[in-house]
N, CA and C atoms as an extended XYZ file, in Angstrom:
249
Properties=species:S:1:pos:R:3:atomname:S:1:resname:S:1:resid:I:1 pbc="F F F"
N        73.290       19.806      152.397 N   UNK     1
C        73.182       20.371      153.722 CA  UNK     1
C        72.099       21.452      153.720 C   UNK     1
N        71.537       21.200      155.086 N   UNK     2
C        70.462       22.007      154.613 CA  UNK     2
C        70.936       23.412      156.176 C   UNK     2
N        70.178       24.558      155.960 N   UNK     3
C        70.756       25.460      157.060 CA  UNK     3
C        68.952       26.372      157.197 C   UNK     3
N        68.979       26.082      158.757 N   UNK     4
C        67.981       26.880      159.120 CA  UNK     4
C        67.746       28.215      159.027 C   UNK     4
N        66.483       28.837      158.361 N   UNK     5
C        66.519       30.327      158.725 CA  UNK     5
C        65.556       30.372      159.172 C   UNK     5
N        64.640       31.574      159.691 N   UNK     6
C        63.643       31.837      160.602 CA  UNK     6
C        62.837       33.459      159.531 C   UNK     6
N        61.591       33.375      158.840 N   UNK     7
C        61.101       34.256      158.438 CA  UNK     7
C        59.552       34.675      158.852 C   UNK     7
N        59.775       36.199      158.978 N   UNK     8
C        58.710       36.603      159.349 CA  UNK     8
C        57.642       36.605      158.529 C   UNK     8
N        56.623       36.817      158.699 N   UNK     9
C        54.760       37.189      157.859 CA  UNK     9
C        53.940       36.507      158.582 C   UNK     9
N        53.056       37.942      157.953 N   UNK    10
C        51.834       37.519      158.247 CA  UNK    10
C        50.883       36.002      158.257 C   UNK    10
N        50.067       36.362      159.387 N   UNK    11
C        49.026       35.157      159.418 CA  UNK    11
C        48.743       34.377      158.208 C   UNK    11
N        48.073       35.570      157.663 N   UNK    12
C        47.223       35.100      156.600 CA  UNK    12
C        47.739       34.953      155.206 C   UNK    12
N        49.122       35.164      155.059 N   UNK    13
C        49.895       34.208      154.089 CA  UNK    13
C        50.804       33.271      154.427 C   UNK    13
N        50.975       33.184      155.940 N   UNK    14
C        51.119       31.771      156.291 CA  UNK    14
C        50.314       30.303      156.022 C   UNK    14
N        48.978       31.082      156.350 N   UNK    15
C        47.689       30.149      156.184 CA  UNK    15
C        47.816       29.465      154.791 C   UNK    15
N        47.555       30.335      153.894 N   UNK    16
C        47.520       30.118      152.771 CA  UNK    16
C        48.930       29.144      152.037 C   UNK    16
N        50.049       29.666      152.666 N   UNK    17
C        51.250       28.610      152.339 CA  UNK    17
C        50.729       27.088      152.613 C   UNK    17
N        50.586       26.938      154.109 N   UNK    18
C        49.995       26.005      154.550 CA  UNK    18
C        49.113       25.137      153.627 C   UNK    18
N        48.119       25.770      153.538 N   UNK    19
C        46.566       25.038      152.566 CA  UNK    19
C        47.048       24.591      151.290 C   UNK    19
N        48.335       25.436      150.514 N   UNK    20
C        48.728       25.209      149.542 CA  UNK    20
C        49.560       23.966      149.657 C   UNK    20
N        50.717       23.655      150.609 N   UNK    21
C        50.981       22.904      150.377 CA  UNK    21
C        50.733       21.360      150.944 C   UNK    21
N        49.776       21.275      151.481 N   UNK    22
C        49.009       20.507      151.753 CA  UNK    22
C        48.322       19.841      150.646 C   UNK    22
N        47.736       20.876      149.912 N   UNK    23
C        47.496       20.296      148.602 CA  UNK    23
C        48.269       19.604      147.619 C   UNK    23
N        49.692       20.286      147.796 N   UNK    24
C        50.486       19.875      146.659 CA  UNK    24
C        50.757       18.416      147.242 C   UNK    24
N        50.875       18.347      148.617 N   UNK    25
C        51.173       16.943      149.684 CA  UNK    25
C        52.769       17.306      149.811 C   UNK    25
N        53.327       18.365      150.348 N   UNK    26
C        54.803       19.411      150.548 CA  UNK    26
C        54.361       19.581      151.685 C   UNK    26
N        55.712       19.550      152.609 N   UNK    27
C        55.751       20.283      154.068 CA  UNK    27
C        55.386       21.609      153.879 C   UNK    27
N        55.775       22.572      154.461 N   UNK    28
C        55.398       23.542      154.619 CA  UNK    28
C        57.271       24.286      153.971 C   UNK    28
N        58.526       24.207      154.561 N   UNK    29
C        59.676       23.768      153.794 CA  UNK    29
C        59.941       23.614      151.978 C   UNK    29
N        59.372       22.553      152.482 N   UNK    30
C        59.404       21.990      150.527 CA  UNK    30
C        58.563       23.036      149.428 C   UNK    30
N        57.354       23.674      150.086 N   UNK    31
C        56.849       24.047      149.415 CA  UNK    31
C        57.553       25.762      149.333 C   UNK    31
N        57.925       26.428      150.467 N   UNK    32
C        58.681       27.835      150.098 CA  UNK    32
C        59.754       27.335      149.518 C   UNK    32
N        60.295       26.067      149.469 N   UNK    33
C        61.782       26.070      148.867 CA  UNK    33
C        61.497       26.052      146.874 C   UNK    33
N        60.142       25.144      146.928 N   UNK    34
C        60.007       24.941      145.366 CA  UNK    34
C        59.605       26.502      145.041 C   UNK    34
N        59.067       27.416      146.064 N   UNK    35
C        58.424       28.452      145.029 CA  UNK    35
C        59.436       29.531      145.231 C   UNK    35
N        60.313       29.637      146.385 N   UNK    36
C        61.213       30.341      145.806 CA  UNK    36
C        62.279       29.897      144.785 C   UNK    36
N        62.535       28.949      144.308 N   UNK    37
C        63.474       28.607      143.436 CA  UNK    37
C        62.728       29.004      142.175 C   UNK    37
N        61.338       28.524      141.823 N   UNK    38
C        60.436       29.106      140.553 CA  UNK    38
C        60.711       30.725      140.688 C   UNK    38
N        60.477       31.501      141.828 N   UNK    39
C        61.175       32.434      141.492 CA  UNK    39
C        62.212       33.267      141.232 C   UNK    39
N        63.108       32.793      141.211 N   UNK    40
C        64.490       32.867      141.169 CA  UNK    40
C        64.553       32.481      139.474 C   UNK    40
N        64.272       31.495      139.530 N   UNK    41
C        63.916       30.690      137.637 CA  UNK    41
C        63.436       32.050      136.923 C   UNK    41
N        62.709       32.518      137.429 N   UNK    42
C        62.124       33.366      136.807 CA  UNK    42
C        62.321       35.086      136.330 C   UNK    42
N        62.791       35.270      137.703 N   UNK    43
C        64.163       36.537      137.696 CA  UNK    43
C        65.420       36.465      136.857 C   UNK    43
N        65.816       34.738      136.545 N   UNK    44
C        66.758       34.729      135.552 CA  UNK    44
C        66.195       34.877      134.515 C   UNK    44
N        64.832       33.973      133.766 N   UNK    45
C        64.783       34.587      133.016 CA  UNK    45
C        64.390       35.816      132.220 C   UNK    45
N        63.989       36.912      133.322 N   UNK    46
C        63.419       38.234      132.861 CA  UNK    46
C        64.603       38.659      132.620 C   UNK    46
N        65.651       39.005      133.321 N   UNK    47
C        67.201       38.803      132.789 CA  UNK    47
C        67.812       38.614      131.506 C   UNK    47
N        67.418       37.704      131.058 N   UNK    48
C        68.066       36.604      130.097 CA  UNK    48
C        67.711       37.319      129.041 C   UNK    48
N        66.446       37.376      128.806 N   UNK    49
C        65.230       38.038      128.040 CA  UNK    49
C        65.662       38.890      127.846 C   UNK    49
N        65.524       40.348      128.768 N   UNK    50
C        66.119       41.621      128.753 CA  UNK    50
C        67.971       42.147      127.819 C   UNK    50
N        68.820       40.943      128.352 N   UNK    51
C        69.665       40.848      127.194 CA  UNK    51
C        69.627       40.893      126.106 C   UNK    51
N        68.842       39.678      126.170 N   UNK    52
C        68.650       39.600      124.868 CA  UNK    52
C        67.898       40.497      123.671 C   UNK    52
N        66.991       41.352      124.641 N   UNK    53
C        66.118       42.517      123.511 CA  UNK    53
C        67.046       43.710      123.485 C   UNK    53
N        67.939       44.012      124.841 N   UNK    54
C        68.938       44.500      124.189 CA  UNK    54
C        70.014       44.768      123.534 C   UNK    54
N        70.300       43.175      123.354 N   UNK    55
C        71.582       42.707      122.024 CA  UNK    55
C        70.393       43.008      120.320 C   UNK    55
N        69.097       42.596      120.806 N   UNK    56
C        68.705       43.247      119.171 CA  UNK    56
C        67.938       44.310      119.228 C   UNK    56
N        68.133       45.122      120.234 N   UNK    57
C        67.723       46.960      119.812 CA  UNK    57
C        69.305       47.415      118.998 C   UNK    57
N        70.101       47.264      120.047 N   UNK    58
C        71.524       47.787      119.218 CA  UNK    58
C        71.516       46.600      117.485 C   UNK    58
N        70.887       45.945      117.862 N   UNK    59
C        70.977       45.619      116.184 CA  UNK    59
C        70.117       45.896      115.362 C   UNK    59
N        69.189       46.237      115.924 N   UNK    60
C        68.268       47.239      114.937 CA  UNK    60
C        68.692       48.562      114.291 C   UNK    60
N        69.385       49.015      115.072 N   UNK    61
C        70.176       50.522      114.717 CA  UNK    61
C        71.220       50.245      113.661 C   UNK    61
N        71.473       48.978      114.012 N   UNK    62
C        72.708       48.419      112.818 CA  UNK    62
C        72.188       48.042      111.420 C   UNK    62
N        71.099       47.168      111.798 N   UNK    63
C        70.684       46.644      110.172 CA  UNK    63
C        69.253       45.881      110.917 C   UNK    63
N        68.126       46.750      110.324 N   UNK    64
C        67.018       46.327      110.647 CA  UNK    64
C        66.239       45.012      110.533 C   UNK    64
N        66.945       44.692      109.674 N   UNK    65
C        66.743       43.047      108.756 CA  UNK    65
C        66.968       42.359      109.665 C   UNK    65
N        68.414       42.106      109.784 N   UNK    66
C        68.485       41.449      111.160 CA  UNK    66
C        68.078       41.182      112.017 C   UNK    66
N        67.822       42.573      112.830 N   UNK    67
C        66.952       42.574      114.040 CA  UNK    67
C        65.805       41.604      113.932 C   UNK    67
N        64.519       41.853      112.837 N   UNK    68
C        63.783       41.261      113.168 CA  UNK    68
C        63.673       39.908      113.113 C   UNK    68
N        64.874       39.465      112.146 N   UNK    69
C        64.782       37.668      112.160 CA  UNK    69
C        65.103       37.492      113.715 C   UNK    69
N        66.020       37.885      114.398 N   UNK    70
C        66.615       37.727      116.053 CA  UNK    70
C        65.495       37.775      116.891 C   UNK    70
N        64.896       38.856      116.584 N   UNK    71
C        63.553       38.677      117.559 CA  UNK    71
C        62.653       37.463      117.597 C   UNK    71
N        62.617       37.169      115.747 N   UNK    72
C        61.387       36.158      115.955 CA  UNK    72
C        62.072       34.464      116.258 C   UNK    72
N        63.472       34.550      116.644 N   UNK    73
C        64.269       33.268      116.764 CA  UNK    73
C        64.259       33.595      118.386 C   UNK    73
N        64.372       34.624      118.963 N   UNK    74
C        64.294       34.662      120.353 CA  UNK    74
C        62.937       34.311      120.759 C   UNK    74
N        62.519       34.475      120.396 N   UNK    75
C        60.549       34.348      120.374 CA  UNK    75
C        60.527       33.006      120.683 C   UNK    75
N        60.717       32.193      119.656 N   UNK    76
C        60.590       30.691      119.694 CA  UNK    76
C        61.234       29.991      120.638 C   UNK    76
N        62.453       30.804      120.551 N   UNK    77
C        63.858       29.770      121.327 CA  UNK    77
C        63.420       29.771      122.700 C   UNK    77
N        63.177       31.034      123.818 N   UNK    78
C        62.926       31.354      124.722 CA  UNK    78
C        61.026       30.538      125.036 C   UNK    78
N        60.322       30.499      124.443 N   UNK    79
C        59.339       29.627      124.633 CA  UNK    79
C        59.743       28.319      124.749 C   UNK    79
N        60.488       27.601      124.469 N   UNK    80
C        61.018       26.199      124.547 CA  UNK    80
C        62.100       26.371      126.122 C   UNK    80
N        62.839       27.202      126.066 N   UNK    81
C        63.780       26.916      127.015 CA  UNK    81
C        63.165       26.770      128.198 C   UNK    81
N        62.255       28.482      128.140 N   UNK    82
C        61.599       28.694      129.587 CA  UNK    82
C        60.072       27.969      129.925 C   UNK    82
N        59.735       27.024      128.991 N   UNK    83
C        58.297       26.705      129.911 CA  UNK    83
C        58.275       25.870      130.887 C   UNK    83
């Protein structure tokens, strides 16, 4: 189900929505719906991320060793999940 809303802006990033999704070959719809969901994707994962560097700061204080293997497994892991 889909539910109407009504948003304001400017001209000239209307325009530009427009041209964009024209290009992509997206209504005008399809295309705020795909890029707000990429952003939303993306707010989770600054989130996610942020947990996670602060589950290994408090483990740095604990045992430094640790920490840095966690970092460099978050490193990798998070490049695969999020591209």
């Amino acid at each position: 189900m889909m539910i109407k809303v009504m948003v304001t802006m400017p001209p000239d990033l209307l325009e530009a929505i427009d041209k964009a999704a024209r290009k992509l070959k997206l209504n005008r719809s399809q295309f705020v719906r795909q890029a707000l969901r990429e952003m939303l994707e993306r707010l989770q994962q600054e989130e996610f991320e942020a947990l996670l560097a602060e589950g290994y700061q408090e483990m740095a204080e604990e045992n430094p060793a640790v920490a840095e293997e966690g970092l460099d497994a978050q490193t990798a892991a998070t490049k695969e999940v999020w591209r």
